[in-house]
MIDOSE-1310 file (N, C-alpha, C; in nm, 2 decimals, decimal comma, always signed):
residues 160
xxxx	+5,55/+5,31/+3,98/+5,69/+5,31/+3,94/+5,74/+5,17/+3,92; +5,82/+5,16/+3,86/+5,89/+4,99/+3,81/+5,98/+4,99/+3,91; +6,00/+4,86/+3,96/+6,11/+4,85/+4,06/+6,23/+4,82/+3,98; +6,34/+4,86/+4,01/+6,50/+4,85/+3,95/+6,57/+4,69/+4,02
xxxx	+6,52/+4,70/+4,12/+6,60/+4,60/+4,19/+6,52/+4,57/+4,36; +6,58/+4,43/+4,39/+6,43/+4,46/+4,55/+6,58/+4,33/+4,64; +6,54/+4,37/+4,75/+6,61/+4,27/+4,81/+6,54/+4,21/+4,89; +6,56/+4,07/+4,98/+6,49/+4,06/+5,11/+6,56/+3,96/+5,14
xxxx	+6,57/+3,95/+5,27/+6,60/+3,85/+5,36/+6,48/+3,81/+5,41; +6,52/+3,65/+5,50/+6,40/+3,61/+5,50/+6,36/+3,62/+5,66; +6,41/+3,74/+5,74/+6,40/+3,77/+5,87/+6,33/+3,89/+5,90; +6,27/+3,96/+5,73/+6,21/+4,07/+5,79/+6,26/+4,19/+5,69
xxxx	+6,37/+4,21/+5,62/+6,36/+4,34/+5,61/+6,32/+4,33/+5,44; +6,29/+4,40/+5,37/+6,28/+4,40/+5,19/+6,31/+4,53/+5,18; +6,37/+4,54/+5,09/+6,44/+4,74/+5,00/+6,37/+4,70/+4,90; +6,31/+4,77/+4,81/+6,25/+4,80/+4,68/+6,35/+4,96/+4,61
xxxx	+6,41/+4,91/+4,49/+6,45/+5,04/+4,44/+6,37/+5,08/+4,30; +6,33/+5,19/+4,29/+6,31/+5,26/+4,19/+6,39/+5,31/+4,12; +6,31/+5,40/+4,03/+6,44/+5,51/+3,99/+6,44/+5,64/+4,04; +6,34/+5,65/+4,11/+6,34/+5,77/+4,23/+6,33/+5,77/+4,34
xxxx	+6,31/+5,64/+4,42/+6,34/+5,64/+4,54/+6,33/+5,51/+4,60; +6,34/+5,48/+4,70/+6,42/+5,35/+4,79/+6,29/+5,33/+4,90; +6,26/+5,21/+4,91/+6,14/+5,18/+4,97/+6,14/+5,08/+5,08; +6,18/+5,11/+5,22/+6,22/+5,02/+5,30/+6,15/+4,97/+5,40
xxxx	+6,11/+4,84/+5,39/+6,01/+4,76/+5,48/+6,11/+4,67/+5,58; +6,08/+4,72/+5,73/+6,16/+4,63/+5,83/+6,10/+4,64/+5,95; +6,17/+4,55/+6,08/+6,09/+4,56/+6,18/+6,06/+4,66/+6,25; +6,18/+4,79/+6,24/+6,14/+4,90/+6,26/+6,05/+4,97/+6,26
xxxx	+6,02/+4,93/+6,12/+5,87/+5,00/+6,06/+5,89/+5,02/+5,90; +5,84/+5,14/+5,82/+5,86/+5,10/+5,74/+5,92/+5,26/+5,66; +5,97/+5,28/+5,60/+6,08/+5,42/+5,52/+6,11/+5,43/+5,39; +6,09/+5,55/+5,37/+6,11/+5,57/+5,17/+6,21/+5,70/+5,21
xxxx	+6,32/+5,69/+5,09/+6,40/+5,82/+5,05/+6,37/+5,83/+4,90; +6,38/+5,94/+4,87/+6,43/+5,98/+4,78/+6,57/+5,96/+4,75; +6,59/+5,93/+4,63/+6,73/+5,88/+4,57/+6,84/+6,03/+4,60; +6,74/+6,13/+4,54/+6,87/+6,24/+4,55/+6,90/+6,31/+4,69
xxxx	+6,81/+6,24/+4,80/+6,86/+6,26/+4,89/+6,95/+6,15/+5,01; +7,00/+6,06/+4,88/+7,07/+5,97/+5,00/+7,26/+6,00/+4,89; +7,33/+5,99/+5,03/+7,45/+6,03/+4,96/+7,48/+5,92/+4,93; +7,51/+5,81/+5,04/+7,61/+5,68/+5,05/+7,47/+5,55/+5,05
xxxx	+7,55/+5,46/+5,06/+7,47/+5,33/+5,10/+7,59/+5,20/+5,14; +7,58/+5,08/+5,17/+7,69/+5,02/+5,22/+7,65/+4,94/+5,34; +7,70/+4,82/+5,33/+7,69/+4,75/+5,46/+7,77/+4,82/+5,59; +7,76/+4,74/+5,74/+7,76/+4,75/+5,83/+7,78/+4,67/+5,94
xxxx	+7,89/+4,58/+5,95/+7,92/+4,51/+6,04/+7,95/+4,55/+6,19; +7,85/+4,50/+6,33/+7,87/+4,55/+6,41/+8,01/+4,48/+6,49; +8,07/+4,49/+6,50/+8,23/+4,38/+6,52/+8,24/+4,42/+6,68; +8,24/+4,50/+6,72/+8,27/+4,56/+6,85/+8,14/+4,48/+6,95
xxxx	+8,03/+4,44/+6,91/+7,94/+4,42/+7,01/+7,95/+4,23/+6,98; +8,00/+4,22/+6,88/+8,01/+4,04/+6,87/+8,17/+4,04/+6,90; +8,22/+4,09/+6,94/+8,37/+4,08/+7,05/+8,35/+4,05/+7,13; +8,25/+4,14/+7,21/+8,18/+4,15/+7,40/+8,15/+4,01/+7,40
xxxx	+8,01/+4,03/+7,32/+7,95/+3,85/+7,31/+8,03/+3,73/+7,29; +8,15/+3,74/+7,23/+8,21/+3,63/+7,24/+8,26/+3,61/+7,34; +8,35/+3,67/+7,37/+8,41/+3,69/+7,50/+8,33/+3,67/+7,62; +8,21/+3,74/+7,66/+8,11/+3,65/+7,75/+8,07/+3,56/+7,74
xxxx	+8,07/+3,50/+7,61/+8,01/+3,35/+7,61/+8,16/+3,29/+7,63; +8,23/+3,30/+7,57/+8,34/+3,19/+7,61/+8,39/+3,24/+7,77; +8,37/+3,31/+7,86/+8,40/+3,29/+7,99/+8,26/+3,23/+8,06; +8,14/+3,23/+8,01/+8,01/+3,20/+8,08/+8,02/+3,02/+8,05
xxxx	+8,10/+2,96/+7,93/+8,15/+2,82/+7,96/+8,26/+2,76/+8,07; +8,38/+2,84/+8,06/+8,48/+2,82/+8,18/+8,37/+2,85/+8,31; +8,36/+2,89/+8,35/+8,24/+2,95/+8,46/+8,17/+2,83/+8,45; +8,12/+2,79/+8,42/+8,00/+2,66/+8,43/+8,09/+2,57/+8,46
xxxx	+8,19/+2,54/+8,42/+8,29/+2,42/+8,37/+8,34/+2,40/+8,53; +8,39/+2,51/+8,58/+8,48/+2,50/+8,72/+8,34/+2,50/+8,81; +8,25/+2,54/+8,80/+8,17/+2,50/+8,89/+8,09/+2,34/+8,90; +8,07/+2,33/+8,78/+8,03/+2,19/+8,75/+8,13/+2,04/+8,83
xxxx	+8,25/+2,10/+8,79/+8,38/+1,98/+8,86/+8,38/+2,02/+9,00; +8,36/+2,12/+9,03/+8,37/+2,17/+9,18/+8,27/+2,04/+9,25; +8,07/+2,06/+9,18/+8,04/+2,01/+9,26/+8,04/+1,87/+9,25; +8,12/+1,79/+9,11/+8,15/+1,66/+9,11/+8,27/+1,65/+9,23
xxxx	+8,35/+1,68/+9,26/+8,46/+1,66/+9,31/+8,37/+1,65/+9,50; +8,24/+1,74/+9,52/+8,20/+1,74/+9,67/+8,15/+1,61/+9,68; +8,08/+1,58/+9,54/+8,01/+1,47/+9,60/+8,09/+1,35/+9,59; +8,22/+1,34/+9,48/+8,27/+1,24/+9,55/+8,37/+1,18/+9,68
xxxx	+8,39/+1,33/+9,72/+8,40/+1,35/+9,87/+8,36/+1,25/+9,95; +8,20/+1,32/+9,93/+8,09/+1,25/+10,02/+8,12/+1,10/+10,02; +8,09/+1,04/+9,93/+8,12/+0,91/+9,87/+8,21/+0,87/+9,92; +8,32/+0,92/+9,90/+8,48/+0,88/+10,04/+8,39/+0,87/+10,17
xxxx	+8,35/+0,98/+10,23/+8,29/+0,98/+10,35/+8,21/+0,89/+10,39; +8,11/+0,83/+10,33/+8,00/+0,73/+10,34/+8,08/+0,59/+10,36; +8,19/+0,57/+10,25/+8,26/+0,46/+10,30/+8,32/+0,44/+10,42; +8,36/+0,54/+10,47/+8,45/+0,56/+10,58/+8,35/+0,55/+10,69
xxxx	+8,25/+0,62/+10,70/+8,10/+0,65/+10,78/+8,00/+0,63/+10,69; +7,93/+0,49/+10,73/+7,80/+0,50/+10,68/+7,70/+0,60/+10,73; +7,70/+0,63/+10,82/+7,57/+0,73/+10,85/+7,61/+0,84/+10,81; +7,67/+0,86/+10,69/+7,66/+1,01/+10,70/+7,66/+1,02/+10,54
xxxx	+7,58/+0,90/+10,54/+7,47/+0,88/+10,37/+7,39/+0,98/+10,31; +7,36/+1,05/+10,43/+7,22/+1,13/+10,41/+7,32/+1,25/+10,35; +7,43/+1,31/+10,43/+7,52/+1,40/+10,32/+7,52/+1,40/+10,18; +7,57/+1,21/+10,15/+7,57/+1,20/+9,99/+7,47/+1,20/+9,95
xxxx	+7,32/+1,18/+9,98/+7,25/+1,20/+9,91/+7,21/+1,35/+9,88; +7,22/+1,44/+9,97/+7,23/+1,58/+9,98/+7,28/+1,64/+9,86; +7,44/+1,58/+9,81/+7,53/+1,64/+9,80/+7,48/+1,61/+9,62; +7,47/+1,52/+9,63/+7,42/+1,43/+9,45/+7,31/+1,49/+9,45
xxxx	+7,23/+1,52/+9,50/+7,07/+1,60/+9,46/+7,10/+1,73/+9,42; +7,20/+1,77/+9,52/+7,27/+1,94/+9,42/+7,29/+1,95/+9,31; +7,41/+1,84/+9,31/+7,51/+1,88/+9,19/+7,40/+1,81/+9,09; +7,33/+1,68/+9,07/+7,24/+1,69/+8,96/+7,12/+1,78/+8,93
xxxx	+7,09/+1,83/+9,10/+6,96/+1,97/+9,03/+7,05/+2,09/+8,96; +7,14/+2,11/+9,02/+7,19/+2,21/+8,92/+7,21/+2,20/+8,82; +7,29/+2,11/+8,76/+7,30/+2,03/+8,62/+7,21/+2,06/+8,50; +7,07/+2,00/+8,60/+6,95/+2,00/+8,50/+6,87/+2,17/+8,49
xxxx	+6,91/+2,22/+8,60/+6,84/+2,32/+8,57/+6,93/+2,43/+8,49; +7,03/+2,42/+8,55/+7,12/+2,56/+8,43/+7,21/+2,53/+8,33; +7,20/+2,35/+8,34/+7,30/+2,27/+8,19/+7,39/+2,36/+8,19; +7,43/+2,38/+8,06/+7,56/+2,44/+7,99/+7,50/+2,58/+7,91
xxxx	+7,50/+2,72/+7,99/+7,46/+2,82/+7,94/+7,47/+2,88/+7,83; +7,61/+2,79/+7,74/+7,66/+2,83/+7,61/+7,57/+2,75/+7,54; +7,50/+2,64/+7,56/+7,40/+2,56/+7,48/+7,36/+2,59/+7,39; +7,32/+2,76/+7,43/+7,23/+2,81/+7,30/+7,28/+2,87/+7,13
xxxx	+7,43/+2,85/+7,21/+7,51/+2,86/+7,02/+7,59/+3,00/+7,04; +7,71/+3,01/+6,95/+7,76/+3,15/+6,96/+7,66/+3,22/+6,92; +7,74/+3,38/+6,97/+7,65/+3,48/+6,93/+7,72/+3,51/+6,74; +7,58/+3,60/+6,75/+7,60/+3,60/+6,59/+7,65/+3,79/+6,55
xxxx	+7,72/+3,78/+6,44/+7,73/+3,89/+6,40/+7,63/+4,00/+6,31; +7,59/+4,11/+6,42/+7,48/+4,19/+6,35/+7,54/+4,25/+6,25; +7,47/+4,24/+6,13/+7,49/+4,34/+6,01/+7,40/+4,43/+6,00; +7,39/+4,49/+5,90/+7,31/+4,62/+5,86/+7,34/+4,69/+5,69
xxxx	+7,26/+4,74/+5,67/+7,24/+4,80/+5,54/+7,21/+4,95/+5,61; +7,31/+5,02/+5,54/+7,38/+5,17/+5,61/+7,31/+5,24/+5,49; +7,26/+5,36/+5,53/+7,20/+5,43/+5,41/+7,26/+5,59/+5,45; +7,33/+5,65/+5,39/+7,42/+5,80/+5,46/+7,31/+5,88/+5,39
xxxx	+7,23/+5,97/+5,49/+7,15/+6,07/+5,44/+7,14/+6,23/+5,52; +7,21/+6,34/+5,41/+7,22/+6,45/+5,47/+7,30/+6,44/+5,58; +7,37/+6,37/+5,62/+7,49/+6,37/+5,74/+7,49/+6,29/+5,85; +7,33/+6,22/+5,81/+7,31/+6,14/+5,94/+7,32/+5,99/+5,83
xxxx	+7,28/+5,93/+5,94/+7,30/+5,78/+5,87/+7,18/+5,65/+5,93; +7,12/+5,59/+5,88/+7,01/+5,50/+5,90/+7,07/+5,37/+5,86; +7,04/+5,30/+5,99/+7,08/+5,12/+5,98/+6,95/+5,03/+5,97; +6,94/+4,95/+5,88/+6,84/+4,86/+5,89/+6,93/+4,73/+5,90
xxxx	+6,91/+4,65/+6,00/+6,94/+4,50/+6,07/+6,91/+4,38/+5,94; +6,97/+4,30/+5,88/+6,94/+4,17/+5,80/+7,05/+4,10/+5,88; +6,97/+3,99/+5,83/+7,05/+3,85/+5,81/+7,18/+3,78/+5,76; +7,28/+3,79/+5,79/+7,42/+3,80/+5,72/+7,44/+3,68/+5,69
xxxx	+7,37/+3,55/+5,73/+7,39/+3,41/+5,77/+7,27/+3,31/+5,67; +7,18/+3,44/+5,62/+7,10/+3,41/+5,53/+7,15/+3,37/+5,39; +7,09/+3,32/+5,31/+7,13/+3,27/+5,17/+7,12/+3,35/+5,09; +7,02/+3,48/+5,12/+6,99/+3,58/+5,05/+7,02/+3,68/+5,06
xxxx	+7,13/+3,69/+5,15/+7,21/+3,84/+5,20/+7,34/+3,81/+5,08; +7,38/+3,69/+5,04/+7,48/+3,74/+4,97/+7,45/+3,81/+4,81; +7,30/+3,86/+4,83/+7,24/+3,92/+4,67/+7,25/+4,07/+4,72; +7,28/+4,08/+4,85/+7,33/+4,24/+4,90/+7,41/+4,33/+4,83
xxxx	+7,53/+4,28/+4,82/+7,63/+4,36/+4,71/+7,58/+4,38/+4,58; +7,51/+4,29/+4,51/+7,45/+4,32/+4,38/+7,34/+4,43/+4,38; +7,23/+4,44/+4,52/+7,16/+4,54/+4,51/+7,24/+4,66/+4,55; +7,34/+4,71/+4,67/+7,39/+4,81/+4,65/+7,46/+4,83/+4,53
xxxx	+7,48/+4,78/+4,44/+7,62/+4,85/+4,31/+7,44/+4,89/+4,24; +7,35/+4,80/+4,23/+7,23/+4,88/+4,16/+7,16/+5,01/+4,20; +7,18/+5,05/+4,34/+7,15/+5,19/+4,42/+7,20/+5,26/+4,36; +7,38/+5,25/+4,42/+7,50/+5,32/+4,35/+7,50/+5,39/+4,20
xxxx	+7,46/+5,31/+4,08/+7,41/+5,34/+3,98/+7,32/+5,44/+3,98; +7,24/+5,41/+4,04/+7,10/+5,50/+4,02/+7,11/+5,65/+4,12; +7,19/+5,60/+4,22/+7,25/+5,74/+4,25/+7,32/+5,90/+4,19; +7,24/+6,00/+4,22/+7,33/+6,08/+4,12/+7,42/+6,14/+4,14
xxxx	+7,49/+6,12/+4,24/+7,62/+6,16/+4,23/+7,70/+6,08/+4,18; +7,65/+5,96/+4,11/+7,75/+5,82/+4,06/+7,75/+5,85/+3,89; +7,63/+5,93/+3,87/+7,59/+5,92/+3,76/+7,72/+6,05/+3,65; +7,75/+6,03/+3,54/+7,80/+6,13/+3,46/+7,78/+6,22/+3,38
């Protein structure tokens, strides 16, 4: 069969459309419909689970942040203290070996970047509905809307 239209991202998933059916390669695995058995098709923004994530990442910064000054603020305590009392050096050294092992070992937990917004390519079939995961952030997801209006077409319920 001639393909009508193909999509892919470069994270994994590719659609192949025919004129009789839809041929879906992803990490899931891999899936074919028949055309006259898919009602809908349509992206899929998951919004609700990149709210959570944001929201935990931006309090998992505050959180680092108050703890981090907390343990700057002991050690320069200490520091006060050592001046006041030399022997009681071994404290500050104590106290500065914390606060920089901690530092180094759990840095800044937001480091690794916001979270990202999952999309999906929604396929409505017989009442249920199938999500496949792409790349929204990709260069090639914005060729998305041009492959669903070519499904749509070839859809027959679209058809006159």
């Amino acid at each position: 069969m001639e393909s009508i239209a193909e999509f892919n991202d470069n994270d994994g998933l590719n659609v192949k459309l025919t004129s009789e059916k839809v041929y879906i390669s992803a990490a899931s695995g891999d899936e074919t419909f028949a055309l006259r058995s898919v009602n809908g098709v349509g992206t899929y923004d998951d919004i609700k689970k990149f709210a959570e994530e944001s929201e935990e990442y931006a309090n998992k910064g505050k959180k680092w942040k108050i703890a981090f000054f907390v343990m700057i603020f002991v050690s320069f305590a200490s520091l006060m203290g050592v001046i006041e009392d030399p022997e009681a050096a071994m404290g500050l050294i104590i106290c500065l070996a914390l606060t920089f092992g901690f530092y180094y070992k759990w840095k800044n937990p937001t480091k690794g970047g916001p979270p990202v917004l999952d999309s999906y390519l929604k396929f409505m079939i017989s009442g249920n509905e199938r999500l496949f995961k792409f790349n929204k952030s990709d260069e090639s997801s914005a060729l998305i809307a041009d492959f669903i209006n070519k499904i749509e077409d070839t859809l027959t319920a679209y058809n006159k």
